[in-house]
C-alpha positions as CSV (number, residue, x, y, z in Angstrom):
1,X,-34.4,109.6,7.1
2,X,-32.8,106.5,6.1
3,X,-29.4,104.9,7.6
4,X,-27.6,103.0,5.2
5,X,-25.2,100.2,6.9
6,X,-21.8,100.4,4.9
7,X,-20.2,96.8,5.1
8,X,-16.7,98.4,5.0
9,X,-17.2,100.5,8.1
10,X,-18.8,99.8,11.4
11,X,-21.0,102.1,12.4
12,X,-20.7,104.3,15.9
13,X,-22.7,104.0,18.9
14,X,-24.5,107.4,17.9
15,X,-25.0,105.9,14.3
16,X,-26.2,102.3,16.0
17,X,-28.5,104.6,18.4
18,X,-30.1,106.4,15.4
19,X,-30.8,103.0,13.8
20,X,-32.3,101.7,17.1
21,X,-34.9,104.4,17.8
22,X,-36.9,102.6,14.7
23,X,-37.0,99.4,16.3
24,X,-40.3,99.7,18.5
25,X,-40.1,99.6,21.7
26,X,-42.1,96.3,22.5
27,X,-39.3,94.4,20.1
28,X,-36.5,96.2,22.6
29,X,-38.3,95.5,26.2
30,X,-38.9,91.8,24.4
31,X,-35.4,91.5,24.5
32,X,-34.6,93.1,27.8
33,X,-33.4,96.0,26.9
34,X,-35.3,99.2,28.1
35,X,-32.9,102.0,27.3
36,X,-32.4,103.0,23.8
37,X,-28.5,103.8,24.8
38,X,-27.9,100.1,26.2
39,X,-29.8,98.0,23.1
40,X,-27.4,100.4,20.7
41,X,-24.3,99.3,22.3
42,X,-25.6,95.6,22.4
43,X,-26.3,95.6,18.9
44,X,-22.7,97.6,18.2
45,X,-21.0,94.6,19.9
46,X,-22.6,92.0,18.2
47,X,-22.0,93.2,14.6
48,X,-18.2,93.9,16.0
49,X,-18.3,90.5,16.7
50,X,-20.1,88.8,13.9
51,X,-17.4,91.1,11.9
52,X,-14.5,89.3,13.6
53,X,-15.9,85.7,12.8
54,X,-16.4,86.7,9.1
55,X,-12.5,87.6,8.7
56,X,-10.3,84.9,7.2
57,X,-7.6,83.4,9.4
58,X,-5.3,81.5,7.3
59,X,-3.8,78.5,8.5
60,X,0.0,78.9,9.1
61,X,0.9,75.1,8.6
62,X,-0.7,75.5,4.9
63,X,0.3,79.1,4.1
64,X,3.9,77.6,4.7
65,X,3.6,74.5,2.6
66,X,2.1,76.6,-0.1
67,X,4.9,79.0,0.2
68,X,7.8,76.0,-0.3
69,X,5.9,74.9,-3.1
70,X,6.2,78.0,-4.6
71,X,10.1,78.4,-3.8
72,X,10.3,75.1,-5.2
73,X,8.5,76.2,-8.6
74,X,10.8,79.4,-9.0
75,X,14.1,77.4,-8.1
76,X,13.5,74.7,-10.7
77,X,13.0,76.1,-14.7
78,X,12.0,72.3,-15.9
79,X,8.7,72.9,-13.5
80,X,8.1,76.1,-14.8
81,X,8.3,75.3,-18.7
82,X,6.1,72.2,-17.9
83,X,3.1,74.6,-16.3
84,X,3.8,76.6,-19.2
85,X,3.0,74.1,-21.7
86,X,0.7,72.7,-20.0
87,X,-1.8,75.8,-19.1
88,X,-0.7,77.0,-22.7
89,X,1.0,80.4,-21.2
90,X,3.3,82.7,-23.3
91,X,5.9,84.6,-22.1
92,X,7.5,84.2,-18.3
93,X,3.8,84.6,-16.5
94,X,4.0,84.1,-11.8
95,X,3.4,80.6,-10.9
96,X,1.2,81.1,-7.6
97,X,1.0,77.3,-5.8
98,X,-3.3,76.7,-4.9
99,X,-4.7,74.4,-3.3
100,X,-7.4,74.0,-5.1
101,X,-8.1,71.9,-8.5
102,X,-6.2,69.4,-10.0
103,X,-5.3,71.2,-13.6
104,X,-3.2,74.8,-14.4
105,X,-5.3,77.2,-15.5
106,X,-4.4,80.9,-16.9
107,X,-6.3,84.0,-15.1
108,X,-5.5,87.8,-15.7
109,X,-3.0,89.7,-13.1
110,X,-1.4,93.0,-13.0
111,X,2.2,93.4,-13.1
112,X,3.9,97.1,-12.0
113,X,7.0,97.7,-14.0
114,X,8.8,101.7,-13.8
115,X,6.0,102.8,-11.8
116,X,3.2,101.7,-14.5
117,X,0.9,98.8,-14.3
118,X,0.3,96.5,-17.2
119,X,-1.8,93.3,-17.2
120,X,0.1,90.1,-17.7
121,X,-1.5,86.2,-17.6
122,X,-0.7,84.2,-15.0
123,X,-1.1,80.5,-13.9
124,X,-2.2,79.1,-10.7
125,X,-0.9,75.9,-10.1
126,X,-2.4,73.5,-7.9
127,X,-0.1,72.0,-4.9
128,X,-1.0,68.4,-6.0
129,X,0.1,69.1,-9.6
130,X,3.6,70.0,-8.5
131,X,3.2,67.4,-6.0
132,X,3.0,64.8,-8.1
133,X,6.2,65.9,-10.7
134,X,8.2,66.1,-7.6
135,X,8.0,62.4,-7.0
136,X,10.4,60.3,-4.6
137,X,11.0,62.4,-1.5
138,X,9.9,66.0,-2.7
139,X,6.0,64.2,-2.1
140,X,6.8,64.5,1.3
141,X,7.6,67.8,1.6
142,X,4.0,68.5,3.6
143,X,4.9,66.0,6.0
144,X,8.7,66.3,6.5
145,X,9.8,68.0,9.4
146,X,13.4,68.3,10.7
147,X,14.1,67.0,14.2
148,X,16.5,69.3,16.2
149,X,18.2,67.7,19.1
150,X,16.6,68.8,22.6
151,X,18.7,70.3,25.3
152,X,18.2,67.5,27.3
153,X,19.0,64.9,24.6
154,X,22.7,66.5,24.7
155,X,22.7,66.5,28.5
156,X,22.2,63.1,28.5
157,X,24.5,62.6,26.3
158,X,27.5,64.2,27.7
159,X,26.9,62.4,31.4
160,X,27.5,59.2,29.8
């Protein structure tokens, strides 16, 4: 009877023990394993594991610099009209800030409007694109960060 592994779900130690008993034993005792019950839970943490390393862990400092970009691009209607033109876009499509690429490009979305779903184009926008029609200090908005005054800069301050 075959076990099929289902990427979605991991599979239970009873599961994992069912799939071990088809390993021969010489491959199990090679490994140092002589129980059936103790290679099982091995091989159940190690796919838990491997799991864990596959998953995506965005980085917080770019999520946020894509996510000012993109406040950026609803705030200012010149920006939006000139990805418009530019990726050749009818009719008020999202503007989602990538980083990837260097030129717009249209792609099909979903939009969900009284409770019914209807696909719409959209057009990804890559961060150096608006980047670059920024100019002056906008191009800096990766690197700027505000400087709060320490508590101990305005203790200092007031012994003087």
């Amino acid at each position: 009877m075959p076990i099929f592994i289902d990427r979605g779900a991991p599979l239970s130690v009873a599961d994992t023990a069912k799939w071990a008993r088809r390993i021969p034993r010489a491959a199990r005792e090679a490994q140092g394993f002589t129980r059936i019950a103790d290679f099982a839970r091995h091989v159940k943490q190690l796919r838990a594991k491997r799991a864990e390393l596959r998953k995506q862990h965005p980085d917080p400092v770019r999520r946020a610099i894509l996510d000012t970009l993109e406040r950026i691009m609803f705030n200012r209607a010149d920006l939006r009209k000139a990805a418009r033109r530019e990726a050749k876009a009818n009719c008020h499509p999202n503007f989602p800030v990538w980083w990837n690429g260097s030129k717009l490009r249209l792609y099909d979305g979903v939009r969900l409007e009284r409770r019914a779903y209807y696909p719409k184009r959209n057009v990804a926008v890559p961060a150096t694109w608006v980047l670059a029609r920024l100019g002056g200090r906008g191009a800096n908005v990766a690197v700027r960060v505000r400087h709060r005054p320490t508590t101990a800069h305005l203790l200092d301050a007031s012994l003087d």
